[in-house]
N, C-alpha and C positions, 0 to 999 in steps of 0.2 A: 669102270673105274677100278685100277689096280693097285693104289695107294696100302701101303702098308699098316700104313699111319695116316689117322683120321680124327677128326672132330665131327662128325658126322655121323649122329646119333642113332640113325638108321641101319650102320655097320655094329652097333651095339648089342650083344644080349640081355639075359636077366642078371646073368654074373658080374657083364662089364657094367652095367647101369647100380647094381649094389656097391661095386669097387668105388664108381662114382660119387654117388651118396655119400660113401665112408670119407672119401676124400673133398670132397665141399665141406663136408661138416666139419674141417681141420684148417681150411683155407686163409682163416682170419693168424692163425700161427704162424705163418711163412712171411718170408722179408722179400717179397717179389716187387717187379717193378712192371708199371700197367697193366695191363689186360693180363689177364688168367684165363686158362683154356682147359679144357679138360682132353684127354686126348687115350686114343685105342690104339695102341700095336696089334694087329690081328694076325701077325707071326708069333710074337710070343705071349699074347692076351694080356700082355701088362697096359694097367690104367693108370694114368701117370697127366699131374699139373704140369703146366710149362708157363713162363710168362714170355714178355717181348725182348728177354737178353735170354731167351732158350735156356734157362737154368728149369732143372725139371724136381718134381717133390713125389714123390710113391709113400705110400705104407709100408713102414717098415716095424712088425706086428700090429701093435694100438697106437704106432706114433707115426707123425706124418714128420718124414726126412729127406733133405735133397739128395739127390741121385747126383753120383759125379763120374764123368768122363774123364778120362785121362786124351789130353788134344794131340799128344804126343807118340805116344802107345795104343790108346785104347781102351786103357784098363779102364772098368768101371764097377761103382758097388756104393753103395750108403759108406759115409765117411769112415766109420770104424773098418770099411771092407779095401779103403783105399792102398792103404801100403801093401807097395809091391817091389820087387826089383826093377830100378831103371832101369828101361830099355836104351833112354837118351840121357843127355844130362839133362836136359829141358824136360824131364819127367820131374826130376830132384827140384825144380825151379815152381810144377806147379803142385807139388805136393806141400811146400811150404807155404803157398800164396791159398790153399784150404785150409791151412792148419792141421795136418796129418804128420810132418816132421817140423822140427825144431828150425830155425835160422840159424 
């Protein structure tokens, strides 16, 4: 199995399973929709929620915050990390639809 990314607890360490912990006990905070999944990048060792519309939640210090992709670009970071220079317009289009620029 070469999976990068895993829910399979067995690809897990002592770190990725404490990151865990931190992040279930934050679970009830998030505005997710269905199933909630706990999940291991073992390229970059980030623990990271996801639910069934792929929107994902990290630690971001002692807070649990979504993680956002730019679908356009790339760019991605906790909301305060979002603004950046469009690459496209359609960057400007979903920077508005998080609420990181004005309408």
């Amino acid at each position: 199995m070469n999976d990068i990314v895993t829910d399979d607890w067995s690809q897990f360490g002592q770190r990725e399973i404490w990151m865990a912990k931190e992040l279930l006990s934050h679970v009830k905070e998030i505005d997710s929709y269905g199933k909630v999944t706990v999940m291991f990048n073992r390229h970059s060792g980030c623990v990271f929620l996801t639910d069934e519309n792929y929107r994902c939640w990290m630690m971001n210090n002692d807070q649990i915050e979504e993680w956002f992709t730019c679908p356009y670009c790339g760019h991605e970071g906790f909301k305060d990390e979002m603004s950046h220079e469009p690459q496209a317009s359609d960057c400007t289009e979903y920077l508005k639809s998080i609420g990181v620029v004005d309408e």
